[in-house]
N, C-alpha and C positions, 0 to 999 in steps of 0.2 A: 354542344349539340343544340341545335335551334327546335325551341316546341313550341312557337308560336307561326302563324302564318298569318301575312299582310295580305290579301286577298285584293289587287289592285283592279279597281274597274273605272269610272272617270275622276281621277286623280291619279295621274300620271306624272309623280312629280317623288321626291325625297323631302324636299322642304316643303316646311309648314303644312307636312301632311300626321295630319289628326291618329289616323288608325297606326300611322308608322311610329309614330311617339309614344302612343299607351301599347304598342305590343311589343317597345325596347323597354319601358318600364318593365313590363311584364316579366319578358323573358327577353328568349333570342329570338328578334324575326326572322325570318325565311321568306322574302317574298316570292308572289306570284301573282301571273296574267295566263284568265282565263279565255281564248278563242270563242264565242258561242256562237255555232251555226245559226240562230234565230240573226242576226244581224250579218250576214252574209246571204247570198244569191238571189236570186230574182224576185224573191218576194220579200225580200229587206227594203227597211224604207232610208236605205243611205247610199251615195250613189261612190263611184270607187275612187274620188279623188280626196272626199272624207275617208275612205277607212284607207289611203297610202299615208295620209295626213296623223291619221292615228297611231299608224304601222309605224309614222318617223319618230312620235312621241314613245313610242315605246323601244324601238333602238336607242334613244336617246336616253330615255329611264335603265336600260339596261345599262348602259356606260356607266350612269350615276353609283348604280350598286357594285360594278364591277372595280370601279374606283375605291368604294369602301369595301371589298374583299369578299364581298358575298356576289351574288348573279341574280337573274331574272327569270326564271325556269317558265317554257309558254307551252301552255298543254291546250288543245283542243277540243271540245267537247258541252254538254250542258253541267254549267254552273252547280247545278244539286245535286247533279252524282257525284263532280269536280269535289266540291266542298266536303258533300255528303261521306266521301271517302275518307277525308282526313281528317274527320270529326271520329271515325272509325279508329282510323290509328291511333286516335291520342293526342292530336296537336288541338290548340286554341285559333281560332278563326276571328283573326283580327279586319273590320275594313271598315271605309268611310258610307253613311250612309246612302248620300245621297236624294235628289228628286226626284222619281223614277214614276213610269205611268203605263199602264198596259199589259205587255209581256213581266215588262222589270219590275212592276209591285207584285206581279205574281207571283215572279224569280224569290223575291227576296223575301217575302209573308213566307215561303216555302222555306226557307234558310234560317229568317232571325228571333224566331220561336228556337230553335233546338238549342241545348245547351250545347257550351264552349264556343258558340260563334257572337261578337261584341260588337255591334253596331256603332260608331262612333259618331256623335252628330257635332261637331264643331265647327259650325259652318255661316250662324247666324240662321239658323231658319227653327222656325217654333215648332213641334211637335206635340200639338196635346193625344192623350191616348184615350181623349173621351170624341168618339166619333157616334153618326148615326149611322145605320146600315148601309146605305149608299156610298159612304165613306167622307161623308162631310162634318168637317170638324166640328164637335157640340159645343164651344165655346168660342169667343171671339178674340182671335188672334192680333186684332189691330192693338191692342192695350197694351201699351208701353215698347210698341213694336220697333221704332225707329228708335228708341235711348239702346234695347238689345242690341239691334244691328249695328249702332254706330260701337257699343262693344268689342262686339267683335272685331270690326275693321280697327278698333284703337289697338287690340292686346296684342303683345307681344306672340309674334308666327310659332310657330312648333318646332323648334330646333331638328338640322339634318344630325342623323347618325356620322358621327366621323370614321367610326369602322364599324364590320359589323364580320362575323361568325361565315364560313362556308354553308353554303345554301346545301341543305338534304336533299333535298327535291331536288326531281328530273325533269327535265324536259321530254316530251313527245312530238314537238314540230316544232316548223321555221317558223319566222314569217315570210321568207320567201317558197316556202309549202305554203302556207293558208292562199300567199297570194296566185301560185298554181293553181290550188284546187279549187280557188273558184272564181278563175280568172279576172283578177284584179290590174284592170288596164284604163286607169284614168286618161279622158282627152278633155280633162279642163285645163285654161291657162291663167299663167300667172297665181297658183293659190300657193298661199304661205307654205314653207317647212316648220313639219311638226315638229314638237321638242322642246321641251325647256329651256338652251341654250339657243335655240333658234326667238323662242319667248322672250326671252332675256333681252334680246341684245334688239328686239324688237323693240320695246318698251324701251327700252333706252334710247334708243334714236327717235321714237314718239315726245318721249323727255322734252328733247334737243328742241323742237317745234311746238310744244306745247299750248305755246300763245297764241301760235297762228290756227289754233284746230276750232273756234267755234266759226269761221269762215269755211271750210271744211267736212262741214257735217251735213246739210241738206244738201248743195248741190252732186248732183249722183258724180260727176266725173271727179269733182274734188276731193270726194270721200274715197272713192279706190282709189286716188291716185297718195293723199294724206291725212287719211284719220290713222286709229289707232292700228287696226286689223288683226285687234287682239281676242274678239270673242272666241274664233276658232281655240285660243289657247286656254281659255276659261272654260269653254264647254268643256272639255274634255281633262282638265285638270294639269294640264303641262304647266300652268302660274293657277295660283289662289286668286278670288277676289282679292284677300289681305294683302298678298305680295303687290299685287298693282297700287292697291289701295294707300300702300303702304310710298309704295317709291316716289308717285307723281305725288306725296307730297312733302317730299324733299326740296320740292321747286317750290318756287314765289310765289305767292299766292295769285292766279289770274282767272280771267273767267272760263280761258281752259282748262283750269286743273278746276274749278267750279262746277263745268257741265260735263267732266271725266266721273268724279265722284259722285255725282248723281247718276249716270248710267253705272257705276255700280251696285248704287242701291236700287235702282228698278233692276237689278240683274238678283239678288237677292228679294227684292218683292214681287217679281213674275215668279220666280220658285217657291216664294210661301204660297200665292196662289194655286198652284199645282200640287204640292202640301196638303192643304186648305182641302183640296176636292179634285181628286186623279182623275175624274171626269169629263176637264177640259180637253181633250185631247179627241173627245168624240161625239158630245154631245152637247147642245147648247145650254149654258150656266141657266139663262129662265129658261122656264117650260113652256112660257108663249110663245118661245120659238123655238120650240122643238119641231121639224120637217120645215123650218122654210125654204122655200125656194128647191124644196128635193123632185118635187114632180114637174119642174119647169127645164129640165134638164135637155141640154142642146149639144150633145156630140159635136156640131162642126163648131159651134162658138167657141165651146172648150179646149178643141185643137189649135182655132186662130191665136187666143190667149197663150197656150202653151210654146206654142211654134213661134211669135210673137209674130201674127199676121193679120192683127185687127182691124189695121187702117188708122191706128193712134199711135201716133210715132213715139211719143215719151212710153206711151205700156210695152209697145213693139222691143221698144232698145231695152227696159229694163229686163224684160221675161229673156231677150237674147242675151244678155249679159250677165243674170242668172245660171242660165244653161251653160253659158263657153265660161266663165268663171267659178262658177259657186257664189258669188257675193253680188250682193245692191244694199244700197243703205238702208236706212229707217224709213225717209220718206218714201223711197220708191217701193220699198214692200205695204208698206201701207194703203200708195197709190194703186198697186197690182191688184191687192187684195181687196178695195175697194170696189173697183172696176168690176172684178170677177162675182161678187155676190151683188151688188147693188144695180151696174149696168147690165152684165152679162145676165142675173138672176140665176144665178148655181146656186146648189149648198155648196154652203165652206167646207166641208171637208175632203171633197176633191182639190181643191187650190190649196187646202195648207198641206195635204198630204203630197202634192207635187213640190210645193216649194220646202218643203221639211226634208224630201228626197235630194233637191240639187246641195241645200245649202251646205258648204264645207263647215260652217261655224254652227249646225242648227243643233239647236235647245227647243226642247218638248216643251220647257217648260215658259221660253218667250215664243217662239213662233206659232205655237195656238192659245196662250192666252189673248195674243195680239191679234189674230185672224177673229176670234169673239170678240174681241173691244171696237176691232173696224169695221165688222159687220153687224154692232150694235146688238150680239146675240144675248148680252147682261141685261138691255132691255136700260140702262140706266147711261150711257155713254152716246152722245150726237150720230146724227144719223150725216154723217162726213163725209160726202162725195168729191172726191176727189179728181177733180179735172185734169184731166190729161193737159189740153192747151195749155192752163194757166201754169200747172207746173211745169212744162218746157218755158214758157214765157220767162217765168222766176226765178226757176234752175237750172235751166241750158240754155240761156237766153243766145249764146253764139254756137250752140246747138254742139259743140265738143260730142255732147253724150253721144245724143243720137245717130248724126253720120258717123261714131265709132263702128256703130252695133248697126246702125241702120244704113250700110252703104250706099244702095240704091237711091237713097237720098240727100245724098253728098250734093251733087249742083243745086239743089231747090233752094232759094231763097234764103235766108230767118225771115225774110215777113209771110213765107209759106208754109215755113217749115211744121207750125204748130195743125196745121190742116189742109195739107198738102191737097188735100181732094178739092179744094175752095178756089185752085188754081186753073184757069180757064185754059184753053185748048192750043192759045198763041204760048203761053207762058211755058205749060207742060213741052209743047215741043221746040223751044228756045234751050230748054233745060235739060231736055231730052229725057225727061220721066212722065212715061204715059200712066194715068192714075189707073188701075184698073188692069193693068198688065206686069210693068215694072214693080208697082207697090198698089196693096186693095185698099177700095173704098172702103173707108168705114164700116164695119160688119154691124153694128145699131146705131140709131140716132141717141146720141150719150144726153142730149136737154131733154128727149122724153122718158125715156129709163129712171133719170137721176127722179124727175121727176115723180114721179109713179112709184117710186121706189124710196120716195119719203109719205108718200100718200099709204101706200101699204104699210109702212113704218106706223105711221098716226094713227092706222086701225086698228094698232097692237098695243098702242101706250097702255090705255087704262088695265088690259090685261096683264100686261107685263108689271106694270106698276102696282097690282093685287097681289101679283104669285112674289114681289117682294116684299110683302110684309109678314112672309113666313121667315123666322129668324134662319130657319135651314139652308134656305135656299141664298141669303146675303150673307152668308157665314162661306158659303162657296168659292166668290169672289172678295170675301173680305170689305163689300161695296161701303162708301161713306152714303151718307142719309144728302149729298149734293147729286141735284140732275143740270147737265148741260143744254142750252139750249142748242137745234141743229142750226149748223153752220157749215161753208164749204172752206175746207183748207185751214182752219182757225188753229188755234193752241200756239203754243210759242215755237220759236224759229226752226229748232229743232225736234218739230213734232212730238214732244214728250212733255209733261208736268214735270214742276216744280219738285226740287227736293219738302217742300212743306206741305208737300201731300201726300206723304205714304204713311201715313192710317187710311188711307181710302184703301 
């Protein structure tokens, strides 16, 4: 008889999953996946090609337990009554922590106080339990943070159960119920199948190509066509970090298995961050720039950005290619998000809260620490504007990306391509794209904005640079005591630091 229960939430996986292991220690698990209405309909921030995505990882987790003689029972409902019931009956409430922020740290401060429920954190992420009100950690997390982490990714994964006990527990719905009741009908293309076995055999054919992936990674068509396209499977737990961490380095040492293992440790350092201070998610980490840019708010800018109808071909194709996929790479969210607070002047949190909606693979805990590092809302990170032109110049130089996602401008040149507007009236109708009908003019002039938009930047330094020498407020972002100076498009190839920088 099973009197434990695995409480499955993003860890959708049997191996090297943490809570499944100390509650076979324990006892018998029983797992379960709970449905929670707060992440379904209209007011959910995930859009439905992420939760069929998640829908598959959990068919797929079902097979795994089915396999070892137990099942997957999916009940519907909020999580605390869910749990809160079976803390009633008598069972132990097994699950993996997690980085959780908003709704979810409210879910679970509600949950991991009661007795018989075990939070399990083996994940590489620090937890001190010495916090200040606001919820930012009282001590400094960077100390010894990367020997930790690389711990973790060294020790041996969590062995899977090879059998396990008949599940007690019932089920109350499908998923093809949930996916009725609240009409789950994705119309993105091409996004991965969820699943650990779909994981699996993902990562292995990434293996296969390994060497050729740092060519790969900034240009936007080369990345959807062969990077890894594994995040989707790490958000949400169908592979561990460990497991990836683990496999690609079975292969020869190269400098793509170099800049793989480093996007895992920033995938474990954007989540200390969020850790650090659940904050991020809604507010900007300094308090100098708390409201920027919230009363400069332009409805129709925000559509063109959205709609991808700026008149910037590279932003154009990225934000379409967002929308009809789920996915752009690193540079190109970086470029969008750029664009949206520096040139358009929005607050961030309308752009990250759209793109946190599209993406298949979105994590709370990189796509708005990211949106604050690009919008320089830490007050310590360049103030990086990111050029549209230059990046089509760079990275679509034969414009693949763009006449993908940007048909209308399939005939235009490459030497127009990057500013089609700049094409004069014989050109446009040899080409037969009239600027201003077929495709819009530019909705800002991007050299005065950018501008303006370091000059408003410079009137905030010494503020920004005050409110961090409150130990609370760099204890937030875990920030190092280095400032950058501003620069457009700079850092290394793949817009990211160095693995010898995570104590910053």
């Amino acid at each position: 008889m099973s009197d434990t229960v695995v409480w499955h939430r993003a860890d959708l996986r049997t191996a090297d999953n943490p809570a499944l292991a100390a509650a076979s220690e324990a006892g018998t698990p029983a797992p379960l996946f709970v449905f929670d209405p707060q992440f379904y309909g209209s007011d959910s921030l995930a859009c439905d090609a992420r939760v069929r995505f998640v829908h598959e990882c959990l068919a797929d987790l079902r097979r795994q337990y089915r396999e070892r003689g137990s099942d997957l029972p999916l009940v519907h409902g909020d999580p605390r009554e869910v749990i809160g019931d079976l803390l009633d009956r008598g069972y132990e409430v097994y699950c993996n922590r997690g980085v959780t922020a908003r709704y979810g740290r409210e879910r679970d401060r509600a949950l991991f106080d009661r007795p018989g429920v075990h939070p399990v954190g083996d994940d590489g992420i620090v937890r001190p339990e010495e916090r200040h009100p606001d919820g930012t950690v009282a001590v400094d997390t960077r100390e010894d943070w990367r020997e930790q982490c690389e711990r973790y990714f060294e020790a041996d994964p969590h062995p899977r159960p090879e059998a396990l006990a008949d599940n007690p527990l019932d089920s109350t719905t499908t998923i093809d119920a949930v996916e009725e009741r609240y009409d789950v009908t994705p119309e993105k293309e091409r996004v991965p199948t969820g699943g650990t076995m779909a994981g699996i055999e993902r990562l292995s054919n990434f293996c296969d190509r390994l060497e050729s992936y740092p060519g790969a990674v900034s240009p936007p068509a080369a990345a959807e066509a062969r990077s890894s396209r594994l995040s989707a499977y790490l958000a949400f737990g169908a592979l561990s970090p460990r497991q990836v961490y683990r496999r690609i380095h079975e292969e020869p040492s190269s400098r793509g298995r170099e800049m793989v293992t480093s996007r895992l440790f920033w995938n474990r350092h954007y989540n200390q961050k969020l850790a650090d201070w659940p904050g991020w998610t809604e507010r900007a980490v300094n308090p100098a720039m708390h409201g920027l840019f919230r009363d400069d708010h332009d409805p129709e800018l925000v559509a063109a950005w959205k709609d991808g109808r700026t008149g910037f071909p590279m932003v154009d194709a990225a934000m379409r290619a967002l929308v009809r996929t789920g996915y752009i790479n690193f540079r190109m969210r970086a470029m969008v998000a750029t664009f949206f607070v520096y040139v358009l002047r929005e607050h961030w949190t309308r752009g990250a809260d759209f793109m946190y909606y599209h993406l298949v693979d979105a994590d709370p805990a990189i796509n708005y620490t990211q949106w604050q590092s690009q919008a320089n809302l830490t007050g310590v990170h360049p103030v990086r504007v990111y050029d549209p032109a230059k990046q089509l110049r760079e990275y679509d130089p034969d414009g693949a990306f763009v006449r993908e996602y940007v048909p209308e401008l399939a005939a235009v040149p490459d030497t127009h391509l990057a500013r089609p507007a700049r094409m004069d009236a014989a050109t446009q109708a040899e080409v037969g794209v009239t600027i201003g009908e077929d495709y819009p003019y530019p909705v800002v002039d991007y050299e005065a904005r950018a501008e303006v938009a370091r000059r408003r930047y410079a009137k905030l330094d010494d503020r920004a640079s005050e409110a961090l020498s409150d130990p609370r407020i760099r204890r937030r972002g875990s920030f190092s005591q280095r400032r950058s100076d501003s620069d457009d498009d700079g850092g290394t190839d793949d817009g990211q630091r160095t693995l010898g920088e995570f104590q910053s």
